[in-house]
N, C-alpha and C positions, 0 to 999 in steps of 0.2 A: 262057616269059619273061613272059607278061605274068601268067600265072597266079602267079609268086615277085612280081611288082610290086604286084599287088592285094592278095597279101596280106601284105607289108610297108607299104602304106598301110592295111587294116584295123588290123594290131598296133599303127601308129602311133597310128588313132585310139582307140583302145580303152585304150591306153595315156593319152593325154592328158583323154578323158575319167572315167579312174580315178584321175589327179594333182592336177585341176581341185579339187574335193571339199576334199582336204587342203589346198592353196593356199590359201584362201578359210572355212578352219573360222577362227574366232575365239577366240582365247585365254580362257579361263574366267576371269571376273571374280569376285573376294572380295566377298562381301556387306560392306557399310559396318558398322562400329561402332557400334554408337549410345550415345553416353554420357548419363548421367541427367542431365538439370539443373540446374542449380548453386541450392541454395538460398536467395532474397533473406532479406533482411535485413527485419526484420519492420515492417512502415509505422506513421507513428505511430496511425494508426485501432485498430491490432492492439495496439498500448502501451496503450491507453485500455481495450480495450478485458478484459487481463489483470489490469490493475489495479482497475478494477471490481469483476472475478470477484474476485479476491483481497480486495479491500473488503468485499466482498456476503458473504462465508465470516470475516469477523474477524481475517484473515489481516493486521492491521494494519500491521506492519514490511515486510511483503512491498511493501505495497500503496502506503507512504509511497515506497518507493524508485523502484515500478515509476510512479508518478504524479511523482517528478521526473526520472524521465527522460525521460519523455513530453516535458514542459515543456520539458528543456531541448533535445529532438529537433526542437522545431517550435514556433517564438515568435510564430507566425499561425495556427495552429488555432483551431477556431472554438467549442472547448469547453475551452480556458482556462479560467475561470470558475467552469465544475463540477472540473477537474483541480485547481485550486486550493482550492475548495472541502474536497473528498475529500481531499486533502494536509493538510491543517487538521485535517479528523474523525478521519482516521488517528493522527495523533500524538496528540492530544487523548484519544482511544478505546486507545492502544497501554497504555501503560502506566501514566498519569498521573501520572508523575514530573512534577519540576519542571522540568526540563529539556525535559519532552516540548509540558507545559501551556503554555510561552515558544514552544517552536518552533510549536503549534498556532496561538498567537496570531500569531506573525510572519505565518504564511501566508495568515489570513482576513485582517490588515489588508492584505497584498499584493494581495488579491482586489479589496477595497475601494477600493482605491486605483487599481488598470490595470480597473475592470470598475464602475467606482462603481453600473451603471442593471443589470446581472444581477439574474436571480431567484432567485440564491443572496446577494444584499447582505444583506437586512433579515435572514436568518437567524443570516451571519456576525457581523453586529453583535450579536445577541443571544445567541451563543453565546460573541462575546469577554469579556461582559459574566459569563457563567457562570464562563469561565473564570478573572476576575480575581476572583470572590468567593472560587472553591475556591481560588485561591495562597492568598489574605487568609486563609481557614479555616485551613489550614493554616499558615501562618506562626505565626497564632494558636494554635494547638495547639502547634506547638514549645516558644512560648514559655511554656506552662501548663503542657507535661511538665517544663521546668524548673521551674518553680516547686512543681509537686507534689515535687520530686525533695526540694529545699531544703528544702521545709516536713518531707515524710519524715522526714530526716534530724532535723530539729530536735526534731520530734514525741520519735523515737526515742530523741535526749538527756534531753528535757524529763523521759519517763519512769524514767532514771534516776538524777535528781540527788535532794538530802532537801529544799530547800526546800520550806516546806507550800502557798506561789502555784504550783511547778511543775504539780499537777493543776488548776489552774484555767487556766494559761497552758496546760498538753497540750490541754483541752477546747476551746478556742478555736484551736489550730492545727490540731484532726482535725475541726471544727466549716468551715472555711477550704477544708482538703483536701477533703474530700467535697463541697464546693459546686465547686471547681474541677474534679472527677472527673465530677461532675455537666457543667459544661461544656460539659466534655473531649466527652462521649459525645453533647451534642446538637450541635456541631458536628461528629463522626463522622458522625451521622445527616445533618446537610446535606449531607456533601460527597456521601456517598452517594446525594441524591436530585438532587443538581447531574447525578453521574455520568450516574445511573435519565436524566434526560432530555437529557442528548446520547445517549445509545442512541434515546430516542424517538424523537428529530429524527432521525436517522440512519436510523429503518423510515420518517418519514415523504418521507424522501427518495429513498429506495429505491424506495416503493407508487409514487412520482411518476413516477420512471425506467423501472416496470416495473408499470405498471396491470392490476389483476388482470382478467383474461376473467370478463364474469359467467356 
């Protein structure tokens, strides 16, 4: 008897100590997911700082757009000034349409005006001043390719007709023409050298921004 009770409390405890284990295992936990982080949205230091790059490469259009966004992302930044500036050179430097040469000037007088004490003023002013000659050049040249056109033509009748003045009256209107052609081609050369130095001003604002290591 007592020898069936001893070992009905052995089985017992052998039995409880073999149940304990599994009671007490803990459920296998899934590793977390980890998701990548959400890309921000790019601060305006990064705007300035795109636009530049695309300035700095002639990327003009690129550079026009990525410098009024800047602008219009952050109306307290503390390089307005040059963002404005650079918004000016851009257009000015894009294409030199006349549409571009207006919007150039709208921008540096904007400069002028919210920034009057920058050390981008005194250049703005002198480059609105470039830019009002090249419209003037050009204006000018429109109006002389008309008139070479007119005179052409007349040239080209005078040559035609029997009265014996018409050779006298042709020599005097191809005498006209070739001074007007003449012109023509030294204000092509100004505009050209107006252009030559907004490029300059442009490396010299560049070396300023970006001082070469001697």
């Amino acid at each position: 008897m007592n020898r069936t009770r001893l070992g009905t409390v052995l089985f017992s405890a052998a039995a409880i100590v073999l149940f304990m284990p599994a009671c007490h295992k803990k459920p296998r936990v899934q590793p977390a997911v980890t998701l990548p982080p959400a890309v921000p949205a790019a601060p305006p230091s990064s705007l300035l700082e795109v636009a530049d790059g695309q300035y700095a490469e002639a990327r003009y259009a690129e550079a026009a757009r990525t410098y009024r966004k800047y602008l219009d992302t952050d109306a307290s930044a503390t390089d307005r000034d040059r963002a404005l500036f650079r918004l000016g050179m851009s257009h000015a430097l894009s294409d030199h349409s006349p549409q571009s040469l207006r919007e150039a000037q709208a921008q540096l007088e904007s400069l002028l005006m919210q920034h009057s004490r920058s050390p981008h003023a005194a250049e703005a002013r002198f480059i609105i001043e470039l830019l009002q000659q090249t419209r003037d050049l050009r204006n000018g040249l429109r109006e002389r390719d008309d008139r070479i056109a007119d005179l052409q033509a007349e040239l080209d009748g005078s040559r035609k007709g029997d009265d014996k003045e018409e050779p006298t009256r042709a020599r005097m209107l191809q005498q006209e023409l070739e001074k007007l052609r003449t012109e023509a081609r030294e204000k092509d050369e100004r505009i050209k050298r107006l252009v030559d130095e907004l490029d300059r001003l442009k490396k010299i604002d560049m070396e300023r921004r970006n001082p070469r290591v001697p």
